[in-house]
N, C-alpha and C positions, 0 to 999 in steps of 0.2 A: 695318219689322219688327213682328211680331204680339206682342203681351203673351202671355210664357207665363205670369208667375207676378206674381201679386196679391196684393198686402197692402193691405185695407181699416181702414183704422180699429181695428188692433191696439191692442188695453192691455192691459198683464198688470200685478195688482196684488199685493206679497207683504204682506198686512196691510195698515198705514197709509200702506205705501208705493208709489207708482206707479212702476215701473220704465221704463216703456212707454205713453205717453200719445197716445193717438187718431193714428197714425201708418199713412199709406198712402204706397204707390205699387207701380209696377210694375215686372217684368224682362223686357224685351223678346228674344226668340227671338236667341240666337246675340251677345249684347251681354257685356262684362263690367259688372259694376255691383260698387262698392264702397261699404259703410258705413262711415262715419268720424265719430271726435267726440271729444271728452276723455273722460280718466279718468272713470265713473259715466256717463256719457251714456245707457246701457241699450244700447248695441249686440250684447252679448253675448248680454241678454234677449229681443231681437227675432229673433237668428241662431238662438235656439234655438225662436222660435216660430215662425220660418220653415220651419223643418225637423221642425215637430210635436213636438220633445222637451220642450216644454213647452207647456200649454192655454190659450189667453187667456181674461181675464177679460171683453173686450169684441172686436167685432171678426173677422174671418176670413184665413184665406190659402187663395188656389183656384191649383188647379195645371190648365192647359188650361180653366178655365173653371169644374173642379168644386173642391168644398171638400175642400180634407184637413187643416187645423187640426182636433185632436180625434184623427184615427186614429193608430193606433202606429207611432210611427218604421219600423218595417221594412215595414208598409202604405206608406206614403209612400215609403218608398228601393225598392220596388219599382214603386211607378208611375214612378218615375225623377230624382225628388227627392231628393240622396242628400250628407249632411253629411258634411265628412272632420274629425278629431278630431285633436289634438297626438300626442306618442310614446305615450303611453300605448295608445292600439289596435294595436301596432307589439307581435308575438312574438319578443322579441329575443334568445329561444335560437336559433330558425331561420333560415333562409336569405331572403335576400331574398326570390328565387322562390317561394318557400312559400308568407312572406307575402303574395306576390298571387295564387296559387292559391287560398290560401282564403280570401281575399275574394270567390270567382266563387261561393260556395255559396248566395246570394242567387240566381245565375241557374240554380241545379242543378235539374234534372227527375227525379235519381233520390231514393227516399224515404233515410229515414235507414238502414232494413234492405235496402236494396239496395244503401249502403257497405257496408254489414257483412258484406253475403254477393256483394260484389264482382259483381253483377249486369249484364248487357249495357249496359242503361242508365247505370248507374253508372260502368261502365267507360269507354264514349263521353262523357262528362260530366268524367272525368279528363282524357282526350287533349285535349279540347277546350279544357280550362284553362288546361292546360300552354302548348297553343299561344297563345292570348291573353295568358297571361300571360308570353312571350317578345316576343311582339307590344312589347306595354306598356312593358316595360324597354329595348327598343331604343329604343321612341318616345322613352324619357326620358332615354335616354344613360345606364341603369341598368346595360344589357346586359353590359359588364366584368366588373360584381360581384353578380352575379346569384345567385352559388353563397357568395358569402359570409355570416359572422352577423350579423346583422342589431347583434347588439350592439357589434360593429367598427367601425358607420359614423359618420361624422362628422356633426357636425349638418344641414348644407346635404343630404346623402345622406337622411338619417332623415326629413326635410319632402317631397324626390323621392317616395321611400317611400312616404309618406301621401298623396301624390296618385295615384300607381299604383294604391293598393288602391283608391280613389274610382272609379278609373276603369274597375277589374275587376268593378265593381257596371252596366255598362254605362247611367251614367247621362245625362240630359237635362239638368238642370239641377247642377251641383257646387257646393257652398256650403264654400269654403274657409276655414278661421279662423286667420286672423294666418298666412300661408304666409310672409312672409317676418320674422316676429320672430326674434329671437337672432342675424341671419345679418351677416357681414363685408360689406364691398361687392362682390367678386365673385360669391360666392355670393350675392347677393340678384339682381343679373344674371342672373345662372343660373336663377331658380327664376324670375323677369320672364316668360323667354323660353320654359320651362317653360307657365307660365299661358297664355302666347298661345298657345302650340301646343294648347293643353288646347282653345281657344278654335276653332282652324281645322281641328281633328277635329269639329266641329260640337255641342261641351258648350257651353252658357250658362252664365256663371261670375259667382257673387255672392259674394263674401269681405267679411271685415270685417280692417280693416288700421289700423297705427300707421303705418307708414312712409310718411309722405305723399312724396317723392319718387319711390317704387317707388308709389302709388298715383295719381300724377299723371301718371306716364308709362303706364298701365298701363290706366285706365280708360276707358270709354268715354262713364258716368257718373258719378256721383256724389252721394250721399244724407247730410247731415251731422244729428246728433244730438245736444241737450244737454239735459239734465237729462231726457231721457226724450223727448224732444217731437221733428219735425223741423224744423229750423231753415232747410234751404235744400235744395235738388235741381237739377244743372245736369249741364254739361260740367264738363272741371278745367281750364279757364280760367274759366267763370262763378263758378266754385266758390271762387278763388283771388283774383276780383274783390269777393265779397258781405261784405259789412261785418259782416251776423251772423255769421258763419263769422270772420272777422277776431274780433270781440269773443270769440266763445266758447275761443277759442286765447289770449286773451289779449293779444291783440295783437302776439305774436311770429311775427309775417308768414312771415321768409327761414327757422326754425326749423322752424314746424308746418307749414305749409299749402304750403311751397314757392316760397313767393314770393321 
């Protein structure tokens, strides 16, 4: 598999403090790759510099080879680099379907007055959402409740949600955050099996996750994190074997890390 996405020698400093210290590697074409570490590890601060929402202070990330650390998030989720966010991006007067309609406005060709005056273009630009965004809900087993408010669903639904609209940005690489936190054990199943499908629609999918069992099962890498630094990079059996990865958990082996 080809490296699509690069992270060289990332550091993002807030003051005195290094959130993000000289941290590289890569996400190879079609792979899921997971970031993991304890509480403060900086995973948060690296998911956001992965995806341009935040500028490093040292360091790059190239997406196909070019750089886009620096350009504006929605530069970046249009080349196809495209973060999904907790409930809060989630319009939960509306309907499901809505919500991933208009997520597609990223891929819309008509201008903003060609909504407004309901133009040809504009009009093709609607059917065309609708359809993709039926597409989508069926892919995710959404399709039932499609016509429902968004403020009705359950939490395992509202995460579904959040990857549909990721996925109505028709992107290349998906950088998911914490997709299965808050979730019971079946619904974490659920949202597992979710990811790989995300995965054989041909997305390259980098998340940052707690659930190490859902992230053991799930990976096909693995990138570990502590105090800012990377501490190790394998499979999630290498990962499950390496003693710094052991230390920085604390050495609760069968709890953190899935041993």
């Amino acid at each position: 598999m080809d490296d699509l996405l690069q992270i060289s020698r990332l550091t993002k400093q807030f003051g005195g403090l290094v959130a993000v210290s000289d941290v590289s590697f890569s996400v190879r074409e079609g792979e899921i790759l997971s970031i993991i570490g304890p509480n403060g590890a900086g995973k948060s601060t690296l998911f956001k510099l992965a995806s341009s929402f935040l500028r490093p202070t040292a360091g790059e990330v190239r997406f196909r080879g070019e750089r886009i650390s620096g350009l504006a998030p929605h530069v970046v989720a249009r080349r196809g680099v495209v973060r999904t966010f907790q409930e809060t991006t989630i319009f939960k007067g509306m309907t499901v379907r809505e919500n991933v309609i208009i997520a597609h406005q990223l891929r819309a060709n008509a201008s903003l007055l060609g909504y407004y005056f309901a133009s040809s273009v504009a009009r093709r630009d609607e059917a065309e959402f609708g359809r993709s965004a039926d597409e989508i809900l069926a892919f995710l087993g959404l399709d039932g409740i499609r016509n429902d408010p968004a403020v009705t669903l359950p939490h395992g639904h509202l995460r579904a949600l959040g990857i549909a609209i990721g996925l109505a940005t028709n992107p290349t690489v998906l950088l998911l955050d914490e997709p299965f936190a808050g979730m019971n054990h079946d619904e974490t199943m659920r949202a597992v099996e979710i990811v790989l499908g995300v995965r054989r629609r041909g997305v390259t999918v980098l998340l940052v996750e707690h659930d190490m069992p859902a992230v053991m099962q799930i990976s096909d890498r693995i990138v570990v994190l502590n105090f800012g630094e990377k501490i190790a990079e394998g499979t999630p059996a290498e990962i499950q074997q390496n003693q710094k990865v052991i230390e920085a958990y604390l050495g609760v082996e069968d709890e953190s890390i899935g041993i």
